[in-house]
DRENDO-1510 file (C-alpha; in Angstrom, 1 decimal, always signed):
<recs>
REC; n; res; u; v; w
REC; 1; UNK; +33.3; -37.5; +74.2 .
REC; 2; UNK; +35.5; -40.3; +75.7 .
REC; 3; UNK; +36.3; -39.8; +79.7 .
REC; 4; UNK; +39.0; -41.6; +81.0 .
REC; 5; UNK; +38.8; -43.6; +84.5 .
REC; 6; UNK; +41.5; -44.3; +87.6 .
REC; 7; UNK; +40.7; -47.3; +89.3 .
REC; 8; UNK; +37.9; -45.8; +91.7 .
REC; 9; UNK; +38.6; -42.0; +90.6 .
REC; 10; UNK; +35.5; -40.6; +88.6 .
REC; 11; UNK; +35.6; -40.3; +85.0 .
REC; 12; UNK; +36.8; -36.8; +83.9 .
REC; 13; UNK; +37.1; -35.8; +79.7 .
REC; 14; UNK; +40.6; -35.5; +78.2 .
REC; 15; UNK; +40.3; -31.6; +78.6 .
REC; 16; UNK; +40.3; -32.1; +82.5 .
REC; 17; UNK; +43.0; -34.7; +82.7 .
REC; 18; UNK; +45.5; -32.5; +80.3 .
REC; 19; UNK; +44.1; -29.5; +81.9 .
REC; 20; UNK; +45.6; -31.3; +85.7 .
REC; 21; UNK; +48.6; -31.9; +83.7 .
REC; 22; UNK; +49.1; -28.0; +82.7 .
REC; 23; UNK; +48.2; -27.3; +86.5 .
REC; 24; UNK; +51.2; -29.5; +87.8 .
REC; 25; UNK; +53.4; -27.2; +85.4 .
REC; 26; UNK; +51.6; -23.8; +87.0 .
REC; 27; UNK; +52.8; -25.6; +90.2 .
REC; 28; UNK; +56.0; -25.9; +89.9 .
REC; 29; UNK; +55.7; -21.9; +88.4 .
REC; 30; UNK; +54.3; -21.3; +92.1 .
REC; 31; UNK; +57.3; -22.9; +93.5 .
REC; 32; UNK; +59.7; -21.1; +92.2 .
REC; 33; UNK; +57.9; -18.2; +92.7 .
REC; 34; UNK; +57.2; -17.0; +89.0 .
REC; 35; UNK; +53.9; -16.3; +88.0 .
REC; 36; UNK; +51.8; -19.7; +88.6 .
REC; 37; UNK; +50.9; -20.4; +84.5 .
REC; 38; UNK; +51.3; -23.9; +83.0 .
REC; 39; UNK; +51.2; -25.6; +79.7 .
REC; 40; UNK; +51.1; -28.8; +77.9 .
REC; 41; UNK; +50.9; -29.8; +73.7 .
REC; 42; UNK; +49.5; -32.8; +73.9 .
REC; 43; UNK; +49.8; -35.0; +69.6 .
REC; 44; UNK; +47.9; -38.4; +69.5 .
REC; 45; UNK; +46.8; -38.5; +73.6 .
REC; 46; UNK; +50.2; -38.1; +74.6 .
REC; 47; UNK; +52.1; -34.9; +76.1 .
REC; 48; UNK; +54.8; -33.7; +73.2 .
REC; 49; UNK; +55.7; -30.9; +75.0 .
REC; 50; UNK; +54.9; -28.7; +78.6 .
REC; 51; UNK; +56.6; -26.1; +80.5 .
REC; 52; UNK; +55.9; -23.1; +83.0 .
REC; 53; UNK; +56.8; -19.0; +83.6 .
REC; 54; UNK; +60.5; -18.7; +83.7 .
REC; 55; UNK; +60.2; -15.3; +83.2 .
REC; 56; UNK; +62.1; -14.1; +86.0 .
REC; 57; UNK; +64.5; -17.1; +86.3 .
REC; 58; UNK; +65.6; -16.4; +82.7 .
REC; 59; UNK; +65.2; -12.6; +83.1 .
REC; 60; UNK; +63.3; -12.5; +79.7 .
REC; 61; UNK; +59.7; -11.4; +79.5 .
REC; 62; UNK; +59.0; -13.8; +76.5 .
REC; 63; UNK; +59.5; -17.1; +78.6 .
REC; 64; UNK; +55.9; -17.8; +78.9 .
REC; 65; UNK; +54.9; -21.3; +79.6 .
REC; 66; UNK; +52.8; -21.3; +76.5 .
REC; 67; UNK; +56.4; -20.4; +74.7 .
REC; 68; UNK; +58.4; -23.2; +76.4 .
REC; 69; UNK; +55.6; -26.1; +76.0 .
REC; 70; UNK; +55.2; -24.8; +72.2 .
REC; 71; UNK; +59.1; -25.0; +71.5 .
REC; 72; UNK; +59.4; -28.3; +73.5 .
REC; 73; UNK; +56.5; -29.8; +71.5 .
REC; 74; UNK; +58.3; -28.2; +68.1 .
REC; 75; UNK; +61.3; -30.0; +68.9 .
REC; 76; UNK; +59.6; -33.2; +70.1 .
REC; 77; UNK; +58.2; -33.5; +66.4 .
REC; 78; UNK; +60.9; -32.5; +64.4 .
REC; 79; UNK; +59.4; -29.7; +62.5 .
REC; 80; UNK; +58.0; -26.2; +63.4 .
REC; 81; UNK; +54.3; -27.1; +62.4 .
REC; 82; UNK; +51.6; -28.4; +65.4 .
REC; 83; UNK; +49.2; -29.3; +63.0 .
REC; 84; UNK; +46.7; -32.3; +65.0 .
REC; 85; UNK; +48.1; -30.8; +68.5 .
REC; 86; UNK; +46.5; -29.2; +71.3 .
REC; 87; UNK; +47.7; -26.5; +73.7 .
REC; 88; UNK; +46.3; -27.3; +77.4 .
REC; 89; UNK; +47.2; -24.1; +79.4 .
REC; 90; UNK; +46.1; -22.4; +82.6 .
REC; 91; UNK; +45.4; -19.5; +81.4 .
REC; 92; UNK; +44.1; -17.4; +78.3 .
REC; 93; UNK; +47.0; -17.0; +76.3 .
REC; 94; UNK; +48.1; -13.2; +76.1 .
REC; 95; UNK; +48.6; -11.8; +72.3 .
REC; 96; UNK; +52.2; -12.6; +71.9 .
REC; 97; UNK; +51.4; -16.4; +73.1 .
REC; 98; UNK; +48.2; -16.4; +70.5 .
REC; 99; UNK; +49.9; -15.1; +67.9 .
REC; 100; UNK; +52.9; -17.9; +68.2 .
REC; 101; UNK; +50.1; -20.5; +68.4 .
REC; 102; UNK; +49.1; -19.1; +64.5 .
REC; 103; UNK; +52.9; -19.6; +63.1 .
REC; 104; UNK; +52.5; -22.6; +65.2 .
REC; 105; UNK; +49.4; -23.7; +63.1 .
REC; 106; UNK; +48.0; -25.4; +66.5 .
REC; 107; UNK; +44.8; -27.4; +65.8 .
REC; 108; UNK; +43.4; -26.7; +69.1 .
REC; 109; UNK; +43.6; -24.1; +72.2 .
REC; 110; UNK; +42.1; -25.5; +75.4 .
REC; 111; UNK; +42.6; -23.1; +78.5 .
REC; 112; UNK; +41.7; -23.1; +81.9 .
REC; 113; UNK; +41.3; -19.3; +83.7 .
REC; 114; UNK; +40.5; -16.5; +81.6 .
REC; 115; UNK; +42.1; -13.6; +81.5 .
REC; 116; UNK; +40.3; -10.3; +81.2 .
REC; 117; UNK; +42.8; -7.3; +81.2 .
REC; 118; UNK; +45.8; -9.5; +79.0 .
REC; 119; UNK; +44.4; -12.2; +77.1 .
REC; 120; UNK; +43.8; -12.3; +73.7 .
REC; 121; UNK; +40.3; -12.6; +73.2 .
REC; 122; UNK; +39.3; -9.2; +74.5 .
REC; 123; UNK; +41.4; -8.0; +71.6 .
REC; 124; UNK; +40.4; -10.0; +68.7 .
REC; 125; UNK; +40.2; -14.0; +68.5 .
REC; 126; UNK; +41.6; -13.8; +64.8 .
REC; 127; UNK; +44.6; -13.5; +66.1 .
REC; 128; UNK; +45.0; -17.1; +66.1 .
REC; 129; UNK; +45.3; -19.5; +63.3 .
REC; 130; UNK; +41.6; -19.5; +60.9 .
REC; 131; UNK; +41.7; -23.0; +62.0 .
REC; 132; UNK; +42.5; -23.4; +65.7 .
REC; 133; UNK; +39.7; -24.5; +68.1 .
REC; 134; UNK; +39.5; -22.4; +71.1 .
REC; 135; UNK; +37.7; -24.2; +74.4 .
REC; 136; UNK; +37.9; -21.9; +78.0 .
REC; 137; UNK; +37.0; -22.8; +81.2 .
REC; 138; UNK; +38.5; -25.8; +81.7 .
REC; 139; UNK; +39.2; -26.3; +84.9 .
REC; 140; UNK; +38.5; -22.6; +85.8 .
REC; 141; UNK; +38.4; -22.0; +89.2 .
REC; 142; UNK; +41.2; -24.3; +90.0 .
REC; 143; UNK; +43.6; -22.3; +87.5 .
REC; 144; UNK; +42.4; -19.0; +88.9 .
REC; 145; UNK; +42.9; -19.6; +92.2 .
REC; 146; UNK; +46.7; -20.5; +91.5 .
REC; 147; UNK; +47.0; -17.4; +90.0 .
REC; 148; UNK; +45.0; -14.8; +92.7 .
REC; 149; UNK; +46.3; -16.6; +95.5 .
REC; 150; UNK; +49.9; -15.7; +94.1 .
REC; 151; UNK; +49.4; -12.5; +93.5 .
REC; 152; UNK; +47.1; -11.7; +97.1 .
REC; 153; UNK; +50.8; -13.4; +98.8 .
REC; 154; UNK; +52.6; -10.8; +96.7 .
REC; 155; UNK; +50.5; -7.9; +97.8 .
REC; 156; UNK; +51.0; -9.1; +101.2 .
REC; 157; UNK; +46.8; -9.2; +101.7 .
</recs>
């Protein structure tokens, strides 16, 4: 595995630095208060597509950020195939998002948090495409945290 170096920084994988770069899209989730999840398709080391929630802002439940950061990455390439792309996001993908990564045909799922009561794996991992990688726990506590700490200021606790 190839790690990639900033000046000083220490050298962190690929998965980390796209991983960082889904986080900054959870962020900018958190500030505008929708539901801190972020994505990024990353073709060739280089991002082709990212995006956050906007479930609320667009008043549509299907606005994932796994939905945006696909389309974004589909219209980057010209064509509704992500063969040779990866999908960074924060969070397990849920069924619907997994099940758009198959029509997709996504090479690779890397995700950071998983998710226990709504992603897909607790149903059934087939869901995606017979040929998708699946990595998770990139970055995991970081992309939790996001997530609890929104919903603990929700909850008022």
């Amino acid at each position: 595995m190839r790690y990639i170096t900033f000046g000083d920084e220490p050298a962190i994988s690929p998965d980390e630095f796209f991983m960082n770069e889904a986080l900054k899209e959870a962020k900018a989730a958190l500030a505008a208060d929708e539901i801190p999840i972020g994505a990024v398709v990353v073709w060739n080391g280089r991002i082709i597509g990212k995006g956050h929630n906007l479930t609320e802002r667009l008043n549509d439940v299907s606005a994932h950020a796994e939905m945006q950061a696909l389309t974004a990455a589909a219209n980057s390439m010209g064509g509704k195939y992500l063969r040779d792309c990866t999908l960074y996001v924060t969070m397990e993908p849920c069924v619907m998002c997994a099940g758009a990564s198959y029509w997709f045909q996504i090479s690779k799922i890397v995700f950071g948090a998983y998710d226990v009561k709504l992603g897909f794996g607790r149903l059934n991992q087939k869901i995606t495409h017979p040929k998708t990688l699946i990595t998770g726990g990139i970055l995991e506590n970081e992309c939790s945290e996001l997530v609890r700490g929104f919903f603990k200021k929700k909850r008022g606790k």
